[in-house]
C-alpha positions in Angstrom: -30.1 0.9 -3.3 -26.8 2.3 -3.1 -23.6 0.5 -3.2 -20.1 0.6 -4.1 -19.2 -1.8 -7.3 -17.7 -4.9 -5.8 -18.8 -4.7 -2.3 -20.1 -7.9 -0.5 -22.6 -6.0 1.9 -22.0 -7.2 5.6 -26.0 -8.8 5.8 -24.8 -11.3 2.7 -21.6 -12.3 4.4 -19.1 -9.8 3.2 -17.2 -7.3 4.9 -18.5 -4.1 3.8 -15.3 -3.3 1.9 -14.4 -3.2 -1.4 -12.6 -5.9 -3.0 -8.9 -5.2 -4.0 -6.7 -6.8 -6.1 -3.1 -8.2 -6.8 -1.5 -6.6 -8.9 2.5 -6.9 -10.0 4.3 -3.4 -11.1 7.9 -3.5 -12.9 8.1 0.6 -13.1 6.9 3.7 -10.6 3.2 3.8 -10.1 0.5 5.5 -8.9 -1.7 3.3 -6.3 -4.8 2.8 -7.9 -8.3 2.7 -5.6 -8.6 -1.0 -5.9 -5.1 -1.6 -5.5 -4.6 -3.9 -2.0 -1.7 -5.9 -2.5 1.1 -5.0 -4.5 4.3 -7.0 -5.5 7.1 -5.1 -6.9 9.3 -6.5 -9.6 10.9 -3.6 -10.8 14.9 -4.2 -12.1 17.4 -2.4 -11.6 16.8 0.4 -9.5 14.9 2.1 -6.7 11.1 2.0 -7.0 8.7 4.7 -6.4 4.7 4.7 -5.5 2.7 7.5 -5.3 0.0 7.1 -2.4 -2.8 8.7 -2.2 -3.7 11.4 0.4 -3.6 9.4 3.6 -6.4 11.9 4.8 -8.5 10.6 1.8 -8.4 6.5 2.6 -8.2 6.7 6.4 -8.6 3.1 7.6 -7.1 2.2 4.2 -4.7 -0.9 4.2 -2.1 -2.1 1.5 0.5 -4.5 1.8 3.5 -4.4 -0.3 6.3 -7.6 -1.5 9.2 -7.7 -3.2 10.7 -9.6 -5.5 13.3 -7.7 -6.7 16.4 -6.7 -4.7 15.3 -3.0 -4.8 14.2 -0.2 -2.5 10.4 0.7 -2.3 9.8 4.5 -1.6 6.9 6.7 -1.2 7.3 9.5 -3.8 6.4 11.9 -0.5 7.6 11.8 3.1 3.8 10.1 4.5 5.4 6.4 5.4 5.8 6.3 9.3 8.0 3.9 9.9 7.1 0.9 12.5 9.4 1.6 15.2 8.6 5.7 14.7 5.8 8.4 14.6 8.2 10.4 11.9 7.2 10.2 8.3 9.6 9.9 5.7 9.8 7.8 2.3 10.7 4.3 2.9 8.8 1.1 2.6 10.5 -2.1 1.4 14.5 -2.4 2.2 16.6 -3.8 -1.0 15.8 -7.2 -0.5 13.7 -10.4 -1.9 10.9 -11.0 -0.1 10.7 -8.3 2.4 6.5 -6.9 2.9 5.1 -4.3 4.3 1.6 -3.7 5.4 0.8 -0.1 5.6 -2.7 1.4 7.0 -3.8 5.5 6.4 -4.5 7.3 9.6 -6.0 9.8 8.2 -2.4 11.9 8.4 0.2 9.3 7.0 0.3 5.8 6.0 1.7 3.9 9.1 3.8 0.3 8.6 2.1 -1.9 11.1 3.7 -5.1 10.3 6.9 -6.1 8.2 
């Protein structure tokens, strides 16, 4: 029996997927594999993730909040924008309460709804 740690299999009513948490970061970070939903409540200044290789969590979705009135950036240029196919760093404007949700095609990590 093989199975990921925290995976619902699909016959027992889950999804399949593994569960991700909430997590709240008040400094740059690092996305972490369980990471799903972040809130950002770092003060005083821009902040910066680091995402994983897109081509290593295709299908991968995170969604991002604010609740600082700071920028949220990628630490590379892999966030295509919603209204573009270009990739370059940013995520949250400077502003309470804006989200992101962004989903790895395998190339980049693509904002599909803000």
């Amino acid at each position: 029996n093989s199975r990921a740690a925290g995976v619902l299999p699909v016959a027992n009513g889950g999804t399949g997927m593994a569960a991700t948490t909430v997590v709240t970061k008040a400094a740059d970070f690092t996305l972490g594999d369980s990471e799903g939903w972040i809130i950002n409540n770092k003060s005083g200044s821009t902040c910066t993730v680091t995402l994983p290789a897109a081509s290593s969590w295709g299908g991968r979705s995170v969604t991002f909040k604010n609740l600082q009135a700071q920028t949220l950036v990628s630490a590379s240029s892999n966030v295509a924008p919603i209204g573009s196919a270009t990739p370059g760093t940013a995520i949250l404007p400077a502003s309470v309460g804006a989200w992101a949700t962004l989903v790895s095609d395998g190339t980049n990590w693509v904002v599909m709804a803000s």
